[in-house]
Each structure stands twice: as structure tokens, then as C-alpha cells.
C-alpha positions as CSV (number, residue, x, y, z in Angstrom):
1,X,0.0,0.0,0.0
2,X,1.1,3.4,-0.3
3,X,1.7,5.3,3.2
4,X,3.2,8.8,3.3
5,X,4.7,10.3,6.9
6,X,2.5,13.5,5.9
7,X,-0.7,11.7,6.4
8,X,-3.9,10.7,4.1
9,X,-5.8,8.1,3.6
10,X,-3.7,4.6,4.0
11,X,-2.2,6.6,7.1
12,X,-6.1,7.3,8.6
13,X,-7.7,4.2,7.4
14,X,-5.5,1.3,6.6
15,X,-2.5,1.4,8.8
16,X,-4.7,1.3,11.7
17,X,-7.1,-0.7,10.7
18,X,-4.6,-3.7,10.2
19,X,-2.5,-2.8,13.4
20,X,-6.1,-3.5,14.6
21,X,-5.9,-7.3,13.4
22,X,-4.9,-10.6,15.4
23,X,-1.6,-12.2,13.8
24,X,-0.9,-9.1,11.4
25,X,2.1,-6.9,11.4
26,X,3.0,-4.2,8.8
27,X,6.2,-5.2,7.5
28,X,6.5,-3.4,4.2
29,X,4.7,-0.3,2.3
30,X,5.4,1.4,-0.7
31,X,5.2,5.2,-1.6
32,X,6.6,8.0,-4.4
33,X,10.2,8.4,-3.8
34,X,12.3,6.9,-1.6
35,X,12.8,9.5,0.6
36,X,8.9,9.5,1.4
37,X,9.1,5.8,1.6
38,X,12.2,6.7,4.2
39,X,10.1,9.1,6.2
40,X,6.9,6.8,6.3
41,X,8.7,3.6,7.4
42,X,10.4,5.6,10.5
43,X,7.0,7.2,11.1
44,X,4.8,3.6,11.3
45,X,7.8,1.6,12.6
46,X,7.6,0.0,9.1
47,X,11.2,-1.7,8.3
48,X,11.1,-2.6,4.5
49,X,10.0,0.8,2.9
50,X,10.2,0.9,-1.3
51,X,9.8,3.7,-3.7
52,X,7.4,1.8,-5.9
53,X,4.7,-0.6,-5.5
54,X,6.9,-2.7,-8.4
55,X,9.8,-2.7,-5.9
56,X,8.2,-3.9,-3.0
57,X,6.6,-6.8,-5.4
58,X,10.1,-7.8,-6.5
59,X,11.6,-7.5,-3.2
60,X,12.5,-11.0,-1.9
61,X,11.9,-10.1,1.2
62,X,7.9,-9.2,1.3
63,X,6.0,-12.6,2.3
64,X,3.5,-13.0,-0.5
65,X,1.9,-15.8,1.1
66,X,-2.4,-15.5,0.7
């Protein structure tokens, strides 16, 4: 998902809503550059932060187990 330090709506909606869920932790989020992605991950304790949705796709290190 895409999650920017300065706010909006994955930051009001989503990010709490699956810090709200049993067994769920956010371990990965995307967003337009990487120094927003930077700024986002330290904001919401998020440790693998990309510049694109691509990247994180590609990244071996994003569980994509459904």
C-alpha cells in the first residue's frame, strides 16, 4: 500500500485498521520516492519501505503468502 509520513488516507484508514488485526504486522509499504518511503517507514515503525509498488513486489523479502 502506499503510506506517506505527511498523512492521508492509508495513514487514517488502513495502517490502523490492520494494526487492529490478530496475527498481522506491517512489514512493508510502498510510496513516491524513496525519501517519502524513508520518512513513512520511520513514522509507522515499518522496516522494508520501497519507492514503488513494483519494488516492493520484486523484493524477496515481502512474504507474498495469501
Amino acid at each position: 500500500m502506499g503510506l506517506s509520513a505527511s498523512g492521508g488516507w492509508a495513514a487514517t484508514a488502513h495502517a490502523p485498521a490492520l494494526a487492529g488485526l490478530d496475527g498481522y504486522e506491517l512489514r512493508a509499504l510502498s510510496a513516491s520516492s524513496d525519501e517519502s518511503a524513508r520518512a513513512a517507514g520511520e513514522t509507522y515503525a515499518v522496516p522494508l519501505a520501497f519507492s514503488s509498488a513494483e519494488e516492493l513486489a520484486r523484493s524477496e523479502e515481502v512474504d507474498r503468502r495469501g
